[in-house]
C-alpha positions as CSV (number, residue, x, y, z in Angstrom):
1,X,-25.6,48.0,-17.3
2,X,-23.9,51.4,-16.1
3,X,-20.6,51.8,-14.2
4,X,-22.6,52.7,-11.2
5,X,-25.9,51.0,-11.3
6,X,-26.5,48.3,-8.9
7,X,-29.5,47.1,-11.2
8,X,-28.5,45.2,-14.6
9,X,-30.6,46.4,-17.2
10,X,-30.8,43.2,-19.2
11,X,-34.5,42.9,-20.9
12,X,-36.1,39.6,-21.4
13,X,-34.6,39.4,-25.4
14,X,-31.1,40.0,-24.0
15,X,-31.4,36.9,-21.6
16,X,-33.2,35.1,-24.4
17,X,-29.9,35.7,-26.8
18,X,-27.4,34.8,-24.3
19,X,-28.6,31.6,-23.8
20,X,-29.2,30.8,-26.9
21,X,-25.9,31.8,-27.4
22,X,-24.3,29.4,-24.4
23,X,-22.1,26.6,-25.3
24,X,-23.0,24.7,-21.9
25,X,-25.1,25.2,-19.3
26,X,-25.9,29.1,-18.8
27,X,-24.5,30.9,-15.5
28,X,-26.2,33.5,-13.3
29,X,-24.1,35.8,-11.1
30,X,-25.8,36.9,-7.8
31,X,-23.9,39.4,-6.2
32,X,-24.9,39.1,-2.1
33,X,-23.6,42.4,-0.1
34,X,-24.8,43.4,3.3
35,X,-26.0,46.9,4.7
36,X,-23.8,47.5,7.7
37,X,-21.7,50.4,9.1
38,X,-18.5,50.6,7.5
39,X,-16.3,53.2,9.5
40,X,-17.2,57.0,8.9
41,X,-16.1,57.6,5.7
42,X,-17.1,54.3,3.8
43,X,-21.2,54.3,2.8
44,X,-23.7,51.3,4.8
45,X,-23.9,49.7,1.3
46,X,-20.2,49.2,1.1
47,X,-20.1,45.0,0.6
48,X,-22.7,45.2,-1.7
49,X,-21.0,47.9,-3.8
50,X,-18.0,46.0,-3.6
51,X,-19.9,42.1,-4.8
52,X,-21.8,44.1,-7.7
53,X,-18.7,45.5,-9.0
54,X,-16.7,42.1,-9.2
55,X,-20.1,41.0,-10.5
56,X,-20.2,43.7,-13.0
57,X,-16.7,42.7,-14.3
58,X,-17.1,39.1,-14.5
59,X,-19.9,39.7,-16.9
60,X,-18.2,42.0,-19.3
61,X,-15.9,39.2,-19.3
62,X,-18.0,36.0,-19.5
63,X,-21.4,34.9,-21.1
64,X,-23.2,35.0,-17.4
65,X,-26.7,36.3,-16.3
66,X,-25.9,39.2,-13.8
67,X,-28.5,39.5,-11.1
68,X,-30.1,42.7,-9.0
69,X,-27.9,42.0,-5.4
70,X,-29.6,40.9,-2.2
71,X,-28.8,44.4,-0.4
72,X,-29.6,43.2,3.1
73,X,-27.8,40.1,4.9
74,X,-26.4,38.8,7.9
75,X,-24.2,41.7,9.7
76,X,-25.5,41.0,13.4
77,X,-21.6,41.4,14.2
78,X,-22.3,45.0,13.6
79,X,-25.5,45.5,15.6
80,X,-24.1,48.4,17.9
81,X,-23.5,50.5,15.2
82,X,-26.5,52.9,13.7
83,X,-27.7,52.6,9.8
84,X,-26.9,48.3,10.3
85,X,-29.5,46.3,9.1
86,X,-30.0,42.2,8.8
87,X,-31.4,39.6,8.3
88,X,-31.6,35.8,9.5
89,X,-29.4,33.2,8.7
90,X,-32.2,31.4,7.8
91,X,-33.9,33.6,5.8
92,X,-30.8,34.3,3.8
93,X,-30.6,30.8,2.9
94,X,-34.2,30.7,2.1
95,X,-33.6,33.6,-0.7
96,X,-30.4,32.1,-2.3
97,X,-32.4,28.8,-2.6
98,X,-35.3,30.3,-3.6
99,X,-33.5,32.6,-6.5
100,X,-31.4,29.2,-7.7
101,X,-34.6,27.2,-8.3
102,X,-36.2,29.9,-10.1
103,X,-33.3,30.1,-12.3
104,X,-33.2,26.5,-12.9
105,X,-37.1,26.7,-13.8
106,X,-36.3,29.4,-16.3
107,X,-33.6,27.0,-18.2
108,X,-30.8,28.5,-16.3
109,X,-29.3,25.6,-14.5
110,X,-26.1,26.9,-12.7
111,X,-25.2,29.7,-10.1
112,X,-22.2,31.6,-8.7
113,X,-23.3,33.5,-5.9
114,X,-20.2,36.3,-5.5
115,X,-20.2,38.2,-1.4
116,X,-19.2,40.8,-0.5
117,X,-19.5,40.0,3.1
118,X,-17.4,38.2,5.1
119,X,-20.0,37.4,7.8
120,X,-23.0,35.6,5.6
121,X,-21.0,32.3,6.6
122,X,-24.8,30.7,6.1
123,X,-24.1,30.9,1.9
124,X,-21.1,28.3,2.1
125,X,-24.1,25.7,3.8
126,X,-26.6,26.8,0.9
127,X,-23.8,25.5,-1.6
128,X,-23.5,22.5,0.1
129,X,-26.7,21.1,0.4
130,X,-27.0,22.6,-3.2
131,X,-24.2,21.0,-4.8
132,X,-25.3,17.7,-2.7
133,X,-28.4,17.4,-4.0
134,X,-27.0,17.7,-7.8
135,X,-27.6,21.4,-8.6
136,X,-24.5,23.7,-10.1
137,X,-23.6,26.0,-8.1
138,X,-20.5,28.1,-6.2
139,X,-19.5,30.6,-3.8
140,X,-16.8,33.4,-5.0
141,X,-14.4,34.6,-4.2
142,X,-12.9,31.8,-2.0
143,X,-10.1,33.5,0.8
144,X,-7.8,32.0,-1.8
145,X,-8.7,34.3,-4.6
146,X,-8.6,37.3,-2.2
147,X,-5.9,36.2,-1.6
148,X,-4.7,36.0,-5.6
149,X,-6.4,39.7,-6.1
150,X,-4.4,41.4,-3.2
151,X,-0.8,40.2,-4.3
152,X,-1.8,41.2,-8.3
153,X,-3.0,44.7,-6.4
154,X,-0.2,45.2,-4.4
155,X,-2.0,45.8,-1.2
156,X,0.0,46.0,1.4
157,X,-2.4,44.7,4.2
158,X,-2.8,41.3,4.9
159,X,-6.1,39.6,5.1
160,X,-6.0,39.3,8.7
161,X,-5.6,43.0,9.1
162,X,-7.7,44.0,6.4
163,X,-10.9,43.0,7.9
164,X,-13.5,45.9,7.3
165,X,-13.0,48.9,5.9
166,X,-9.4,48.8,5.2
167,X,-7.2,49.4,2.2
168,X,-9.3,46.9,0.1
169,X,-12.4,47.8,0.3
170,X,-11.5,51.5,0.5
171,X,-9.5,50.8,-2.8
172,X,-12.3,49.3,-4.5
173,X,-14.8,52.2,-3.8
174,X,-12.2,54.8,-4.7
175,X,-12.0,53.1,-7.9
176,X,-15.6,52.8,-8.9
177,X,-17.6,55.4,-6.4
178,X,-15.2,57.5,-5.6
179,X,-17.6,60.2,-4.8
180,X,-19.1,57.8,-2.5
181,X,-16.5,58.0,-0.2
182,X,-15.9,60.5,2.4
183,X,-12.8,62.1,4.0
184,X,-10.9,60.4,7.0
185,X,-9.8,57.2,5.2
186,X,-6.2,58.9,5.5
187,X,-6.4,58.7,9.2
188,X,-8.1,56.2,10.7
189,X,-6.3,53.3,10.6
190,X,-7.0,50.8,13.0
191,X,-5.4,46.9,13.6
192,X,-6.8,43.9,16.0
193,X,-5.2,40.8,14.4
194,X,-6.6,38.7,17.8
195,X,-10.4,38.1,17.4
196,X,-10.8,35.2,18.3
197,X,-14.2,36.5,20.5
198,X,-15.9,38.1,17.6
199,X,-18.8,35.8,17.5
200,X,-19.5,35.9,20.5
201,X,-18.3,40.0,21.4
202,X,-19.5,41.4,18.2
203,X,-17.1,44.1,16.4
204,X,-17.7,46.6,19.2
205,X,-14.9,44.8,21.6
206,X,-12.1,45.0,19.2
207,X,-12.8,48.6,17.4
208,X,-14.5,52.0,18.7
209,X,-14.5,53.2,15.1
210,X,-16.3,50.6,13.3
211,X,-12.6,49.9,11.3
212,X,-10.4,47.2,11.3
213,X,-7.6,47.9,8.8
214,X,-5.0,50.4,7.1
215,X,-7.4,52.1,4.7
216,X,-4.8,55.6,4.7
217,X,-2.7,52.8,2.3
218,X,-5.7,52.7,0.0
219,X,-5.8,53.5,-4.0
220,X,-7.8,53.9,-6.9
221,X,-5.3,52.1,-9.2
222,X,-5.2,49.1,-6.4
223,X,-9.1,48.9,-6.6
224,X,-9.0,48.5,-10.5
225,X,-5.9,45.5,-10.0
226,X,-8.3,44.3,-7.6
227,X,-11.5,43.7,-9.9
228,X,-8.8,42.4,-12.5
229,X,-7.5,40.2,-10.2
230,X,-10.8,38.8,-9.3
231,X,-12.3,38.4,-12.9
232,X,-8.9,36.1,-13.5
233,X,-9.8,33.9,-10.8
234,X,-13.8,33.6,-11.9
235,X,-12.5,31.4,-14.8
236,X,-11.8,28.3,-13.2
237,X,-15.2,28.8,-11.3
238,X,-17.1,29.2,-15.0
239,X,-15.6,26.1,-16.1
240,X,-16.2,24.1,-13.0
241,X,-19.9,25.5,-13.0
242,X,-20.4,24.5,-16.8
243,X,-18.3,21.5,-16.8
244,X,-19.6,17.9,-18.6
245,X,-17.6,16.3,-15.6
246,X,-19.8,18.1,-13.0
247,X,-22.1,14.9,-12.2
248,X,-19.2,13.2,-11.9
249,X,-17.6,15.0,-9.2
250,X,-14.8,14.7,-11.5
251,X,-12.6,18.5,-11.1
252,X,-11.7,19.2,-14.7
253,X,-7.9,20.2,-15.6
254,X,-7.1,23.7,-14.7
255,X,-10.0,24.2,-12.2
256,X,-8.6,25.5,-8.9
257,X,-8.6,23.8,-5.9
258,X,-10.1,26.9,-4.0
259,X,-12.9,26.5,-6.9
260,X,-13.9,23.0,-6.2
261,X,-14.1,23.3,-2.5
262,X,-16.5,26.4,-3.3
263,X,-19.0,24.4,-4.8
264,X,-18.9,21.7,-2.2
């Protein structure tokens, strides 16, 4: 796949050789994004630019199965903002489940499902009842390995500021669509650490601009520690997805905590 296509460009032989090729149980990647505003200068299609580039990096890393990304989630938080677009809890759920079993029906027996979005809370429930009904799967990055990628980064936000638009994500779309984003990053930083009302209130109550962060701190060369940082983290989540000890329950040495709790 390109550095900028969203669609992997895999044909059926590739998929073939890779998992003829697997040692254990072959992965799939499913980058899941959401099409939602992201302040005036950052593109509706932000999250999902952001999961198909960690998603892009953990396959040129590991033997995995990258996905297409589901473009369009839950974002209802962002409903008073034009270009937003979403879709039911339910019916996200209904796709992720739908997408794992026809993996599994293919021969392809575990999933790591990486967001983008902060706000498609409904994926941690389809790994849940996933995992508890014996299938492989996880949800990455946990806030953990955000966590892990922003220290590596040097981003100077912390994750409570940094909640949409801010020096992360800016960071990451400098690095890899640069051209994508637009001017006013430099001056339109915004912070509202107390949200406690945002289910309820929606983002409108706590930001006029759509932006909740300090993306005028943002970099290209923070973006690329960024993806590094995140690819690190994947490893523990390949092993725990491809691990012998998996119908055990059993975590297997060196598998993060943040990992494990992932996948249920």
């Amino acid at each position: 796949m390109s550095s900028s296509s969203l669609v992997p460009t895999d044909t059926t032989a590739d998929v073939r050789a890779r998992g003829e090729r697997a040692a254990g149980p072959q992965v799939a990647v499913l980058p899941v994004g959401s099409y939602e505003q992201h302040g005036p200068y950052l593109p509706l299609a932000t999250d999902t630019l952001v999961a198909c580039a960690i998603s892009r990096e953990i396959a040129a890393v590991y033997p995995v199965h990258l996905l297409p990304p589901v473009t369009i989630a839950c974002s209802h938080e962002h409903a008073a903002w034009p270009g937003t677009v979403s879709i039911s809890a339910t019916t996200l759920h209904a796709i992720v489940r739908d997408i794992a079993a026809s993996l599994r029906r293919s021969g392809v027996e575990a999933l790591v499902v990486v967001n983008g979005h902060g706000g498609n809370y409904v994926l941690g429930n389809v790994v849940q009842e996933s995992t508890a009904a014996g299938h492989r799967m996880a949800l990455f990055p946990a806030m953990e390995d955000w966590e892990a990628a922003r220290e590596r980064a040097g981003v100077q936000t912390s994750l409570l500021s940094d909640m949409h638009a801010g020096e992360i994500e800016t960071s990451i779309l400098l690095h890899c669509h640069p051209e994508l984003v637009r001017p006013g990053h430099e001056t339109t930083d915004f912070l509202a650490d107390d949200r406690r009302h945002l289910l309820s209130l929606g983002m409108s109550a706590y930001t006029d601009s759509g932006v909740i962060g300090r993306p005028s701190l943002a970099s290209a060369a923070k973006g690329k520690e960024l993806l590094a940082g995140f690819v690190h983290s994947f490893g523990a989540y390949f092993s725990l997805v491809t691990s012998d000890a998996w119908d055990t329950g059993t975590v297997p040495p060196g598998t993060s905590s943040a990992a494990a709790s992932s996948a249920g």
